[in-house]
N, CA, C and O atoms as a GROMACS GRO file, in nm:
protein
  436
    1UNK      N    1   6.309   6.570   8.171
    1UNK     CA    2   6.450   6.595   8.143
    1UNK      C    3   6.528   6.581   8.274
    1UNK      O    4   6.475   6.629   8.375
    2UNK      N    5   6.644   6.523   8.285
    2UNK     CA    6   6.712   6.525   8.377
    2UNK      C    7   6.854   6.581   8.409
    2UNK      O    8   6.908   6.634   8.312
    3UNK      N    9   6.916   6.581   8.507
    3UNK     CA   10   7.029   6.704   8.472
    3UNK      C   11   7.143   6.639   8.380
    3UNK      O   12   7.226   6.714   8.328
    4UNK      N   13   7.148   6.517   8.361
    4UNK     CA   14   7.269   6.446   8.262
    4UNK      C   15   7.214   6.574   8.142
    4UNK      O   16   7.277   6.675   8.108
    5UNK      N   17   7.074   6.528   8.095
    5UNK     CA   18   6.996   6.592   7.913
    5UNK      C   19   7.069   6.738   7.936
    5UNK      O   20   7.152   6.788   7.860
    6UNK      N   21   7.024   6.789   8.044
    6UNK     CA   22   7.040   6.960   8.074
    6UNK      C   23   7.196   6.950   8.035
    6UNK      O   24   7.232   7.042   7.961
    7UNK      N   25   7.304   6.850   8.073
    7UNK     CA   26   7.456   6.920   8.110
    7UNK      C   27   7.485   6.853   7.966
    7UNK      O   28   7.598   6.882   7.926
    8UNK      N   29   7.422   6.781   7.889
    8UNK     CA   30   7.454   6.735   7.782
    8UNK      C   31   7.410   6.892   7.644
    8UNK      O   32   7.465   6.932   7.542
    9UNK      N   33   7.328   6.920   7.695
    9UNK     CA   34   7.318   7.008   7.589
    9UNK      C   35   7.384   7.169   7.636
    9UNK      O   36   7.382   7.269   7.565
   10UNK      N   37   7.424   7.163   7.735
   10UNK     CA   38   7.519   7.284   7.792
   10UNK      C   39   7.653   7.288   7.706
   10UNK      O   40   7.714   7.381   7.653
   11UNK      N   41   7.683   7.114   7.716
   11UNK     CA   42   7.859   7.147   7.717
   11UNK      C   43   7.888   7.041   7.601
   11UNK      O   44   7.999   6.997   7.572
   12UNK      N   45   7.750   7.004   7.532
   12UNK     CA   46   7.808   6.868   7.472
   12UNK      C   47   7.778   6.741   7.460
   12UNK      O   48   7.718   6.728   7.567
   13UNK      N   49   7.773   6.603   7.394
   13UNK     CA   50   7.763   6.491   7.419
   13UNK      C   51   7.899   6.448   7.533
   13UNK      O   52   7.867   6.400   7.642
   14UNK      N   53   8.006   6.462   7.510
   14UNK     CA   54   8.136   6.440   7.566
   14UNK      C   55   8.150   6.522   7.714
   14UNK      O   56   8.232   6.509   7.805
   15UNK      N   57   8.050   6.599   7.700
   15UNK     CA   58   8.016   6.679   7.844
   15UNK      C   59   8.141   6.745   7.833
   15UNK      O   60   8.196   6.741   7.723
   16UNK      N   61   8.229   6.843   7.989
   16UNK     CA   62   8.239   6.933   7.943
   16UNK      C   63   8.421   6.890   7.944
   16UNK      O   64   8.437   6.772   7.975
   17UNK      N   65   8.545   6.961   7.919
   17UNK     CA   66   8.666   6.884   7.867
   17UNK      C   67   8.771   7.046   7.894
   17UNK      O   68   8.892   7.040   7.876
   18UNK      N   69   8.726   7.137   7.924
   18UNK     CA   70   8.800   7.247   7.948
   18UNK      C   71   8.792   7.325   8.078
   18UNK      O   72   8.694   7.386   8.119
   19UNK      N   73   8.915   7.313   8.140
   19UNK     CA   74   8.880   7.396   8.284
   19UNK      C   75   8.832   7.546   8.304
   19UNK      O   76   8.828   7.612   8.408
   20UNK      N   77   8.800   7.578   8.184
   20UNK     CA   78   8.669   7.731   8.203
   20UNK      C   79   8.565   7.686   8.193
   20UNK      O   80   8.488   7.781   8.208
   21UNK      N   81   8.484   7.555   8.169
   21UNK     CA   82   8.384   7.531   8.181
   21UNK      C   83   8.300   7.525   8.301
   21UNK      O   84   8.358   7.508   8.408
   22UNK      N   85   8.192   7.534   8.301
   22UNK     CA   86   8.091   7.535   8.459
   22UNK      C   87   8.161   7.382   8.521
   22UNK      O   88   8.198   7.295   8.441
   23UNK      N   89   8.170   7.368   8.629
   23UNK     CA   90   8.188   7.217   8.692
   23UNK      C   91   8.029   7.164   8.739
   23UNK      O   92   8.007   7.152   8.860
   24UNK      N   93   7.926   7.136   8.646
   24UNK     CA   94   7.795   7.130   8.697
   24UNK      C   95   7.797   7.073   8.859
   24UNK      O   96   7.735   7.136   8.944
   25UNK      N   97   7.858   6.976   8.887
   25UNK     CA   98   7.848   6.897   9.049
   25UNK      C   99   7.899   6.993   9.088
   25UNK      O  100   7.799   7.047   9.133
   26UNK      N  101   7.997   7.077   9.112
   26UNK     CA  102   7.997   7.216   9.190
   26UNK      C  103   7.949   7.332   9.222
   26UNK      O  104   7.924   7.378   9.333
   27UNK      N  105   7.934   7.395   9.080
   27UNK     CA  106   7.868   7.482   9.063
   27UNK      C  107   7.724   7.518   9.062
   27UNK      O  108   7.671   7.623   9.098
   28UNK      N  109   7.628   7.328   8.977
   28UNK     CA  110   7.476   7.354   8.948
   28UNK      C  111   7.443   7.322   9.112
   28UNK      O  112   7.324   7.292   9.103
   29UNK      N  113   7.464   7.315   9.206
   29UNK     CA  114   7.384   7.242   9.308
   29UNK      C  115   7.314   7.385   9.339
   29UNK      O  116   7.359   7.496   9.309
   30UNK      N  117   7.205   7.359   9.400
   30UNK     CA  118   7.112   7.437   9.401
   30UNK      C  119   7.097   7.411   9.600
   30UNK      O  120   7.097   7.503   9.682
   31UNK      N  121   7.081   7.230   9.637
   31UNK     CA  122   7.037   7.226   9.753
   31UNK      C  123   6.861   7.166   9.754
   31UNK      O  124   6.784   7.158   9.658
   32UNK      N  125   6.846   7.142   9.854
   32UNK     CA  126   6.734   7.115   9.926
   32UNK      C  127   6.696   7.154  10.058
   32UNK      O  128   6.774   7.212  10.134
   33UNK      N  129   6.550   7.116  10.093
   33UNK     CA  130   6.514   7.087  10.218
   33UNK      C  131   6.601   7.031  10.323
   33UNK      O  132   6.673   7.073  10.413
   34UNK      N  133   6.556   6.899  10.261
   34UNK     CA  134   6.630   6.829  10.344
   34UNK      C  135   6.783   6.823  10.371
   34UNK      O  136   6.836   6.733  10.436
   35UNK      N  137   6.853   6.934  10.311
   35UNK     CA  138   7.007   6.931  10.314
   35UNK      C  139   7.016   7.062  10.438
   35UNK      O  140   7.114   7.097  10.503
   36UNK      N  141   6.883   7.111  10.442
   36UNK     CA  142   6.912   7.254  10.503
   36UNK      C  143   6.985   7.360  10.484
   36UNK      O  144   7.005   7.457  10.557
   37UNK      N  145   7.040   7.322  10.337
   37UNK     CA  146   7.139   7.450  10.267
   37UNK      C  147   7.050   7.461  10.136
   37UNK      O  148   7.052   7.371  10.052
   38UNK      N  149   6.966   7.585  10.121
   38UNK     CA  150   6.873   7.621  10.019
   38UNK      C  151   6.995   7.697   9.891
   38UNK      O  152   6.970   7.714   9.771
   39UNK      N  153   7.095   7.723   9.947
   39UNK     CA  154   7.187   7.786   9.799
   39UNK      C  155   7.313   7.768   9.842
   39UNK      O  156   7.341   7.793   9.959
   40UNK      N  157   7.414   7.718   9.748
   40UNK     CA  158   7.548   7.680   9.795
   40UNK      C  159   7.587   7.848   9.858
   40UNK      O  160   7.541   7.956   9.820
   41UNK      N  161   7.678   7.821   9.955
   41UNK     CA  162   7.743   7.909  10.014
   41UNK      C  163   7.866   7.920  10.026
   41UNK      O  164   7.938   7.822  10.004
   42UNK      N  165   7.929   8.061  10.069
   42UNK     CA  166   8.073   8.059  10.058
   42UNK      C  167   8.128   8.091  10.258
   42UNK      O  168   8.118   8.202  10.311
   43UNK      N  169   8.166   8.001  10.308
   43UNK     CA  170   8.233   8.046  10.456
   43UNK      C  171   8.273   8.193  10.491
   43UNK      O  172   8.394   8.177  10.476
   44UNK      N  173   8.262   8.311  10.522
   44UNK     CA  174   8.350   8.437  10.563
   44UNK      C  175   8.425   8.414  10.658
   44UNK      O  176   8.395   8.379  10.773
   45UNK      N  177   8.556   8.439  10.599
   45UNK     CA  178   8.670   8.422  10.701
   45UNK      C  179   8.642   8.491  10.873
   45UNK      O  180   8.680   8.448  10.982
   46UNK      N  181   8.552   8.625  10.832
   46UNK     CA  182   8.537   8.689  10.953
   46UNK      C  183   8.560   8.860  10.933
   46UNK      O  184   8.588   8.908  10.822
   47UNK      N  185   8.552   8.908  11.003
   47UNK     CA  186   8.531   9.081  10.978
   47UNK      C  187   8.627   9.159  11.164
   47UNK      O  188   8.594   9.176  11.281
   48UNK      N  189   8.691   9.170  11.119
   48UNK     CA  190   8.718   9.302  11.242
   48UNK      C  191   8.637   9.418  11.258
   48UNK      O  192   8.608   9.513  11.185
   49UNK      N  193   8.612   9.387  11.362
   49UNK     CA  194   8.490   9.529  11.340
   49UNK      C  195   8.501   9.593  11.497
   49UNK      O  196   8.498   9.529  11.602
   50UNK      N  197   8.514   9.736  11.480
   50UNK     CA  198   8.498   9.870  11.591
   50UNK      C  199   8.406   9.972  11.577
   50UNK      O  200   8.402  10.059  11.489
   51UNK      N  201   8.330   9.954  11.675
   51UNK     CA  202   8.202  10.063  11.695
   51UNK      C  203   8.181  10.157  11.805
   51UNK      O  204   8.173  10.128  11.924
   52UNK      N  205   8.173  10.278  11.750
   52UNK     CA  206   8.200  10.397  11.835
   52UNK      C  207   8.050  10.497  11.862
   52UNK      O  208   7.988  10.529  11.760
   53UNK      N  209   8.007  10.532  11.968
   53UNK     CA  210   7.882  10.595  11.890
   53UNK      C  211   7.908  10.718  11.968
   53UNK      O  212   7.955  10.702  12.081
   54UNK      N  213   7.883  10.848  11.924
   54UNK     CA  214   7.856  10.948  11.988
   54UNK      C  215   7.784  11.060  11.934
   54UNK      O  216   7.832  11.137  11.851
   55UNK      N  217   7.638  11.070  11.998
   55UNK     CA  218   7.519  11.183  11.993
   55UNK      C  219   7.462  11.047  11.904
   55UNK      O  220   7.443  10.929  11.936
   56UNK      N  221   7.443  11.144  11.747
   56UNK     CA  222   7.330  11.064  11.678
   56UNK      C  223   7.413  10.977  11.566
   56UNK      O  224   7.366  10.902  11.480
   57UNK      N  225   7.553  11.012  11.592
   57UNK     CA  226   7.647  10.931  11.512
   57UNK      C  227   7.699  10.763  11.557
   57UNK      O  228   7.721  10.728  11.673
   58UNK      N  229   7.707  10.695  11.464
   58UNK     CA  230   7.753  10.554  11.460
   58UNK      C  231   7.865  10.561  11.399
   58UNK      O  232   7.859  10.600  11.283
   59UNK      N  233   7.982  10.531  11.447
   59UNK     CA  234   8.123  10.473  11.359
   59UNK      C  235   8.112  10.381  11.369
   59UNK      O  236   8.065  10.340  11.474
   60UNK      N  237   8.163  10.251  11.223
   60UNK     CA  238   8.210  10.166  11.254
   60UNK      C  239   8.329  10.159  11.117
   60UNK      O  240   8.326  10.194  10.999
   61UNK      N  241   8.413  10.104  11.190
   61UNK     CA  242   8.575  10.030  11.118
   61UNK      C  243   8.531   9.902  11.101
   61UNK      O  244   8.438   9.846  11.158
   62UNK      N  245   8.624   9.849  10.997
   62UNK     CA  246   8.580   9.685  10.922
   62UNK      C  247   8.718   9.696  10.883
   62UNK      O  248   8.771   9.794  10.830
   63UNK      N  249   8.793   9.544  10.925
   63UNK     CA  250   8.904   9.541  10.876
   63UNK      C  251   8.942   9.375  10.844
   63UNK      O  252   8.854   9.295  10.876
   64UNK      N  253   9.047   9.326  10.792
   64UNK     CA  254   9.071   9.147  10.800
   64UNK      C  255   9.071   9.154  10.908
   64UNK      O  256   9.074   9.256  10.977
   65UNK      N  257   9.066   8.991  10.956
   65UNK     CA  258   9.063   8.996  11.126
   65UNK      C  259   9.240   9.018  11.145
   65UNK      O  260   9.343   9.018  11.078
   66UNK      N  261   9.198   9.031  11.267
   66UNK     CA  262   9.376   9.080  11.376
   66UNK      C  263   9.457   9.164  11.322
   66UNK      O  264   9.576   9.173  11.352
   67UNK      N  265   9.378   9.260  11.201
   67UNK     CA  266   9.472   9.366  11.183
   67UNK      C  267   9.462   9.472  11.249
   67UNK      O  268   9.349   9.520  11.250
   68UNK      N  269   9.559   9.541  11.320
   68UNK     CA  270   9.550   9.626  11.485
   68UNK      C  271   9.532   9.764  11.431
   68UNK      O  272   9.567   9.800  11.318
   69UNK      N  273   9.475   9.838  11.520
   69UNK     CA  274   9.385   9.934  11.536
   69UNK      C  275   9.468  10.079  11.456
   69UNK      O  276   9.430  10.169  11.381
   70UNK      N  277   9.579  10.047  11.511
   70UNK     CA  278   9.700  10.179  11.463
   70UNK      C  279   9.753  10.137  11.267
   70UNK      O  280   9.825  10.217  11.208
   71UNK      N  281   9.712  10.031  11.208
   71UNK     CA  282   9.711  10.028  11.096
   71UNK      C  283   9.629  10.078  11.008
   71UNK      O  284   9.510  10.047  11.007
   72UNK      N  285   9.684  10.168  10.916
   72UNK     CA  286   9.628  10.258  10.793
   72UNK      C  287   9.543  10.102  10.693
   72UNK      O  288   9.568  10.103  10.572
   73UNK      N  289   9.467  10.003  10.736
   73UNK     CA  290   9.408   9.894  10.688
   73UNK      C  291   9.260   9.896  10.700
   73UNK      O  292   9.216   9.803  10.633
   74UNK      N  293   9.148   9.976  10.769
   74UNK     CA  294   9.070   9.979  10.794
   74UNK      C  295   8.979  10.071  10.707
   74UNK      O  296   9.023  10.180  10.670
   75UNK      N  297   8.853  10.030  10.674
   75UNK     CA  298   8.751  10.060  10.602
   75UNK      C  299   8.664  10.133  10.711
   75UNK      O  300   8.648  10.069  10.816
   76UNK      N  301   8.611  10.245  10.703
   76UNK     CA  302   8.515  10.321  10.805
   76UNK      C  303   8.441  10.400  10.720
   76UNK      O  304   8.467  10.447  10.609
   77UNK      N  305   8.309  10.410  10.818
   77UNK     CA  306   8.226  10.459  10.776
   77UNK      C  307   8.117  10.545  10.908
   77UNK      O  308   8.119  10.493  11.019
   78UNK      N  309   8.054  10.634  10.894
   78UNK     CA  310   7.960  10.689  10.986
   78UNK      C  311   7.826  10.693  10.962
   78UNK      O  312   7.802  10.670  10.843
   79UNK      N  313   7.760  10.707  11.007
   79UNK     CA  314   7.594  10.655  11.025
   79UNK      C  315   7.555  10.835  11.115
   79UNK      O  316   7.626  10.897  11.194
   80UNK      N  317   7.456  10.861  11.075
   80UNK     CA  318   7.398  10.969  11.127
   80UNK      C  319   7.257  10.951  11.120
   80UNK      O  320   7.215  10.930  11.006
   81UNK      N  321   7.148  10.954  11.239
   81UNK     CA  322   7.045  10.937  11.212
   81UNK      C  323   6.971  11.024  11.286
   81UNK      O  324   6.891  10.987  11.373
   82UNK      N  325   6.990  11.125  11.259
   82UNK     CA  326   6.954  11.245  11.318
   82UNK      C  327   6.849  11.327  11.260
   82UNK      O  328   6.786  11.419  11.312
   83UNK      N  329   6.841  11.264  11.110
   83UNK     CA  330   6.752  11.339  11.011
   83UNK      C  331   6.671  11.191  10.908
   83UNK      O  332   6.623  11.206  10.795
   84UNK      N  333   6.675  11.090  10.965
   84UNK     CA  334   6.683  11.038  10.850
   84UNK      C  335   6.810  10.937  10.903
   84UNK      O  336   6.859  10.922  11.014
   85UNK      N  337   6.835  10.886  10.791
   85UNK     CA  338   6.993  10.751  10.814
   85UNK      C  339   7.037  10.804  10.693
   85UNK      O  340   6.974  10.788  10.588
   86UNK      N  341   7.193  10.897  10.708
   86UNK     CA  342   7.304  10.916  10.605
   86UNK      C  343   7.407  10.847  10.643
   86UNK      O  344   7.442  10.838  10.761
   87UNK      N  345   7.479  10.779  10.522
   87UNK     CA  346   7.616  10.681  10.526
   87UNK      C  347   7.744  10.811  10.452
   87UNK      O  348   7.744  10.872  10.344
   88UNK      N  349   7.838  10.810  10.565
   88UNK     CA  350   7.924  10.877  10.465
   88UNK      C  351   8.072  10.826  10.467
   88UNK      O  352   8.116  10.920  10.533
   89UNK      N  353   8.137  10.780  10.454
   89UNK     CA  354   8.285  10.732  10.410
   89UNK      C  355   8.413  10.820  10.506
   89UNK      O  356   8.422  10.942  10.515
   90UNK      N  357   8.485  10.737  10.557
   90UNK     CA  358   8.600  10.826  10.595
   90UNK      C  359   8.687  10.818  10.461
   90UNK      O  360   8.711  10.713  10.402
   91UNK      N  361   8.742  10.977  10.412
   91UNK     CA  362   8.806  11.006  10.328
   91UNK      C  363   8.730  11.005  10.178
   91UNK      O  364   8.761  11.016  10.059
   92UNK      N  365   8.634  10.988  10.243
   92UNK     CA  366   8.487  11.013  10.103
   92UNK      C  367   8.522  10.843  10.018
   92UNK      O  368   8.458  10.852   9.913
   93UNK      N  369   8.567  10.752  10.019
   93UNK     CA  370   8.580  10.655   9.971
   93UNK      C  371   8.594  10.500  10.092
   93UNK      O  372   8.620  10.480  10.211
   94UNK      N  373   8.565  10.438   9.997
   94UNK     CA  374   8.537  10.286  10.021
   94UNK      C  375   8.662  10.183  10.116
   94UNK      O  376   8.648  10.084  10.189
   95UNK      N  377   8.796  10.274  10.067
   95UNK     CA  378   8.929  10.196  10.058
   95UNK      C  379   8.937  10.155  10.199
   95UNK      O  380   8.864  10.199  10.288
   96UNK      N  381   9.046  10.053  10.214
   96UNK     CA  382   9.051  10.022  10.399
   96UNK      C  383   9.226  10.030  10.338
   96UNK      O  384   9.301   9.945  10.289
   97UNK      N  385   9.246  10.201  10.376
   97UNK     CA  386   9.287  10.270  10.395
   97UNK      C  387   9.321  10.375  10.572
   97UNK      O  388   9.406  10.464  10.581
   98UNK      N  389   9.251  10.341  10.658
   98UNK     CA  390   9.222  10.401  10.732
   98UNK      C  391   9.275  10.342  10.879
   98UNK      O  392   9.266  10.229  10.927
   99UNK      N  393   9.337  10.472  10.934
   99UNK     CA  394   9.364  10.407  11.103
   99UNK      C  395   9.227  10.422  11.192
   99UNK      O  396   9.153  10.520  11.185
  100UNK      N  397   9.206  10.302  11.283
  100UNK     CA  398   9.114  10.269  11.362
  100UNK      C  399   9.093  10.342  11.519
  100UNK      O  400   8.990  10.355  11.586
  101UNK      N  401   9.229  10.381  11.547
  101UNK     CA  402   9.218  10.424  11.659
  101UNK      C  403   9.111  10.508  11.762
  101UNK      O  404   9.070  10.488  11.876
  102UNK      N  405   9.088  10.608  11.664
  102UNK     CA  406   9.012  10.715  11.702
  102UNK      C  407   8.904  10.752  11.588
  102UNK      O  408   8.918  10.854  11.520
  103UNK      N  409   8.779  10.650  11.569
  103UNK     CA  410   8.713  10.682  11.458
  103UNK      C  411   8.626  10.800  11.461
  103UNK      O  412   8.546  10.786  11.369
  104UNK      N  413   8.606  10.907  11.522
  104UNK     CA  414   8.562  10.984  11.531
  104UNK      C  415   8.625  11.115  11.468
  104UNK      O  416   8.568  11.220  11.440
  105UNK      N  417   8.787  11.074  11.447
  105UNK     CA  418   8.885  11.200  11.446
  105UNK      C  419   8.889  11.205  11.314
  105UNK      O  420   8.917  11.316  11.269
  106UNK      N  421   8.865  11.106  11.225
  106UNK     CA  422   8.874  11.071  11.070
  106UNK      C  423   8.759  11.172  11.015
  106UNK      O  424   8.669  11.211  11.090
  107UNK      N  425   8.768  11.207  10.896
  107UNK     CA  426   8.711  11.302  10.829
  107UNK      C  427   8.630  11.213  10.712
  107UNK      O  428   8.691  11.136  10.638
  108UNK      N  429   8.453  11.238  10.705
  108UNK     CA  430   8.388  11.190  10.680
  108UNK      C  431   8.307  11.204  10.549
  108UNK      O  432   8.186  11.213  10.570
  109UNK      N  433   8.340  11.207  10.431
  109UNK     CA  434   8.229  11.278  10.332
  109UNK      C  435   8.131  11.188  10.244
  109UNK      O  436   8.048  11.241  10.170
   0.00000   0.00000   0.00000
């Protein structure tokens, strides 16, 4: 079987005719060896990132890039490995919500 049989019985003899459909040449590529890309991939624009450590604690802030330190935009989190490795959230949640300045001063649950 070859991938025409495969995309023929996916979407059709007429193959596929609606833009919610899979775009097989986009979507099915899988890759090779010899391409040196084993699974299509997506580029990351990039990560702002600030790391603070003090005793057995790790801060780090994650933000879009060049958004500055004094903006309520930042995602943080603390690392404690003092017992073990616990992750806990500034403001007990996920949001990048958070000023960067002073990640230590942020409240952690």
């Amino acid at each position: 079987m070859i991938i025409e049989d495969i995309y023929r019985q996916l979407f059709g003899r007429g193959g596929t005719n609606k833009g919610t459909d899979i775009d097989m040449a986009e979507h099915g590529r899988v890759g090779g060896v010899d391409t040196e890309q084993a699974f299509k991939f997506v580029d990351h624009p990039g990560t702002a990132l600030k790391l603070t450590e003090s005793g057995s604690y790790t801060y780090i802030g994650t933000a879009p890039p060049g958004t500055a330190e004094s903006a309520a935009s930042w995602r943080c989190l603390r690392l404690d490995d003092s017992a073990g490795l616990t992750i806990t959230w500034a403001d007990g949640d996920v949001e990048f919500d958070n000023v960067a300045t002073d990640l230590t001063a942020l409240s952690y649950s």
